[in-house]
N, C-alpha and C positions, 0 to 999 in steps of 0.2 A: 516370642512366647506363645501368641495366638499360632503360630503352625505346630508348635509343639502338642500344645494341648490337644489342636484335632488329629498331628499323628496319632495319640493316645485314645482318642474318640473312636478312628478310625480301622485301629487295631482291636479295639475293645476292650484295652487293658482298663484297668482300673487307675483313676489320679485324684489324688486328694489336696496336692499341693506344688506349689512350683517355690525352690529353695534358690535364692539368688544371690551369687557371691561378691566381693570387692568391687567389682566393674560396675555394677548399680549405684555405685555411690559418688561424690563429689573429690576427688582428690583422695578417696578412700578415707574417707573421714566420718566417724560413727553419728548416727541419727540424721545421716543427710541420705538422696538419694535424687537424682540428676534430672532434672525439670526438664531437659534438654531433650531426655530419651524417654521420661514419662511427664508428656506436657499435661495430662490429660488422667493424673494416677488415678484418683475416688471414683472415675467412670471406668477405667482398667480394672479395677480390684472389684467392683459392682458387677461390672461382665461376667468377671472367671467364678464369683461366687457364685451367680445364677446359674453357672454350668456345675456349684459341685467343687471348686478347685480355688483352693487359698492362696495367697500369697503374702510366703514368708522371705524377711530378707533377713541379712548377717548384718552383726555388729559385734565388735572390737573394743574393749576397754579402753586401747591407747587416745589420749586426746591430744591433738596437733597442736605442739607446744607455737602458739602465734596468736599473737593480739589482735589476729582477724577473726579470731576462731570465738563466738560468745559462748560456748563450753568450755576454752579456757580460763576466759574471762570470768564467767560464774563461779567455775571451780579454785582460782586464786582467792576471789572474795572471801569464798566459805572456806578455806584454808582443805581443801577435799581431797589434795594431790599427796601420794606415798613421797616422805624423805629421807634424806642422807642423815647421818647423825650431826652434820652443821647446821642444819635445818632446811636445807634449799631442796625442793620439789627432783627428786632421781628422773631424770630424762634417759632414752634410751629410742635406737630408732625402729618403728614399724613398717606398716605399710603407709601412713602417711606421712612418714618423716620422723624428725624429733619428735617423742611423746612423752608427757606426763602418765601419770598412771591415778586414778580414783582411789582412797583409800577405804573398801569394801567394810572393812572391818570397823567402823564408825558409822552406827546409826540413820546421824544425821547426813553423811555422805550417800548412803544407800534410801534412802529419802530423795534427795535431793537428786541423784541419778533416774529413780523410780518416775519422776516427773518427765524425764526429755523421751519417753513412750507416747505418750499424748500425743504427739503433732502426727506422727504415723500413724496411731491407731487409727483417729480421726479419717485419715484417708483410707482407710479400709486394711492398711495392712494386719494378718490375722496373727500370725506368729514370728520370731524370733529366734535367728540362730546365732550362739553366740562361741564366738571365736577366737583364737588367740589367747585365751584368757588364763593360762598357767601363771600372770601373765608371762608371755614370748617376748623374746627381744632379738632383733636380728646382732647377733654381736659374735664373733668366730671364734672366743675361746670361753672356756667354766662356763658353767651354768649357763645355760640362755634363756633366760628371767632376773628376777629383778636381783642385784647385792642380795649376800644375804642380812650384812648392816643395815637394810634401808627399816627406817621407825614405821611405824604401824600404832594406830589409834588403838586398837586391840578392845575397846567398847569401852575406852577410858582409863585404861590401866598401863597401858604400853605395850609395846612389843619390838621385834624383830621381824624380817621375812621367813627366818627359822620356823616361824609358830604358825606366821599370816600364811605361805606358800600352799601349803594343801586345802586351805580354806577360802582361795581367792576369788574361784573361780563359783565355786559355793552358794558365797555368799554376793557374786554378784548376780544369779540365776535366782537365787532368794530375793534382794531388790526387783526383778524384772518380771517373776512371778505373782510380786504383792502389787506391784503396778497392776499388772493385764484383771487382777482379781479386783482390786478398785475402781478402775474406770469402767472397766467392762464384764461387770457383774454377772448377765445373763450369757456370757458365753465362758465356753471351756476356754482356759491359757492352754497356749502350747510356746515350749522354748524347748531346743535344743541347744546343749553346751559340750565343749569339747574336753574342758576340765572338769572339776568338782572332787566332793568326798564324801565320806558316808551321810546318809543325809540328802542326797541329789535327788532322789527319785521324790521326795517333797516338792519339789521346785521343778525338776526339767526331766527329761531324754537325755542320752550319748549316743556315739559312736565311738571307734576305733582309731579316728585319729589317720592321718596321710599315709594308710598299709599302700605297700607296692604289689602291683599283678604278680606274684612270683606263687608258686605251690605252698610253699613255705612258710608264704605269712597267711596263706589260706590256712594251714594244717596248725596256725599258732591263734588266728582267730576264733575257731568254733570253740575251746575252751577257754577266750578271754569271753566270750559272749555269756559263756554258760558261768563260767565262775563270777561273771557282774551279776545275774540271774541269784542266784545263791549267795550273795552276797545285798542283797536286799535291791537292786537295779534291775527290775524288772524290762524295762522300754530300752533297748539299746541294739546297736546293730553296726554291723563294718560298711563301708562302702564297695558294695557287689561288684567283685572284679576287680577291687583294687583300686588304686587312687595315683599310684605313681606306675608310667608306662602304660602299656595297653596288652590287658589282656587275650589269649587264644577263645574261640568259640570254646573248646571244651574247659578251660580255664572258670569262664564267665559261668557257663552249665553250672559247673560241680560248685561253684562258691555261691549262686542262687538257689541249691538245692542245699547245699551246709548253712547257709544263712538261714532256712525257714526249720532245717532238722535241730540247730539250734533254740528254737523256740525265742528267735528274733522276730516281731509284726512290724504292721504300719493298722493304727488305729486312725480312721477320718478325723479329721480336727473338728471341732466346731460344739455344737449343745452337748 
């Protein structure tokens, strides 16, 4: 991360943030992030601040269905996790394995999630990208998300995933935003999510979602950017070149020059 930053010094571009995926974390397990590889994190994130440069990492809804896991743990207490209509907690596997899923749509579960931000903030971390959060489920046939049978608190009335699905992701960028705005008053939150609905630009930033280097999904992005734009999502952007495969030098060109003709930014994080 430190060579990256001074390529960027070096070149003169401008860097406001360094965005770090699954591999920073423990077994890929949400609110953790590997002691192993940051022995030393609140004096890393001190560093990159005094140069200008935040560090955000990702996080994932799914919780590792295991009695080693005390977010499992907490979250059976408080009864937090989405159900089947027999009552038992819908498991489905992510990137850490079996996962439970948060029941977003419950108050006190968004509450209660809003809390496991503390231990990282605390270490300096500045922002939040938030992932996976349709929610995904690795599973190879229908839907890849949650049943649509599975119950939903729905703020104490009930529900289905029919109703909860386009509000998952939402409302868990809503928990994670009233977080960063309580503990950490004197700065601006920032969170990026890959889901949500109308309503997002309250809470978070997008993107585009895993487009592939192809012309194609370039010529399909600069009006998905512009009609999130006009559609009250003002902060949002694809990733430049593409995300699946590897783009050509002119490739890269033309989708860094559509990405900014779309009136896609990057705004600094911070006050």
């Amino acid at each position: 991360m430190r060579e990256t930053v001074q390529q960027f010094k070096s070149m003169q571009l401008p860097l406001s943030a360094v965005h770090l995926d699954i591999d920073v974390q423990v077994d890929y397990r949400a609110f953790t992030l590997d002691p192993k590889r940051f022995p030393k994190l609140g004096e890393f994130t001190r560093e990159l601040a005094e140069q200008g440069v935040r560090f955000v990492t990702i996080l994932n809804p799914g919780v590792k269905a295991s009695s080693k896991s005390k977010l499992y743990l907490e979250g059976q207490m408080l009864d937090a996790f989405c159900k089947l209509p027999n009552g038992e907690p819908i498991k489905a596997p992510v990137w850490c394995g079996w996962s439970v899923f948060p029941d977003f749509t419950s108050a006190a579960v968004r509450h209660w999630w809003s809390r496991q931000y503390e231990f990282l903030l605390d270490l300096g971390v500045a922002g939040f990208w938030h992932d996976m959060n349709e929610p995904a489920a690795f599973i190879v046939w229908g839907d890849r998300s949650l049943p649509k049978v599975t119950y939903h608190k729905m703020e104490g009335r009930g529900g289905d995933h029919r109703e909860a699905h386009n509000l998952y992701g939402f409302l868990q960028a809503r928990a994670g935003y009233e977080s960063l705005c309580q503990y950490r008053p004197q700065q601006r939150p920032f969170i990026v999510s890959r889901s949500g609905w109308a309503g997002l630009q309250r809470y978070a930033w997008t993107w585009t979602g895993d487009i592939k280097c192809t012309w194609e999904c370039m010529h399909q992005t600069i009006p998905t950017v512009l009609g999130l734009g006009l559609s009250g999502i003002p902060y949002s952007g694809p990733d430049i070149g593409g995300f699946q495969g590897n783009p050509s030098a002119e490739l890269w060109f033309m989708a860094t020059f559509g990405d900014l003709m779309a009136g896609s930014r990057c705004l600094p994080l911070g006050d």
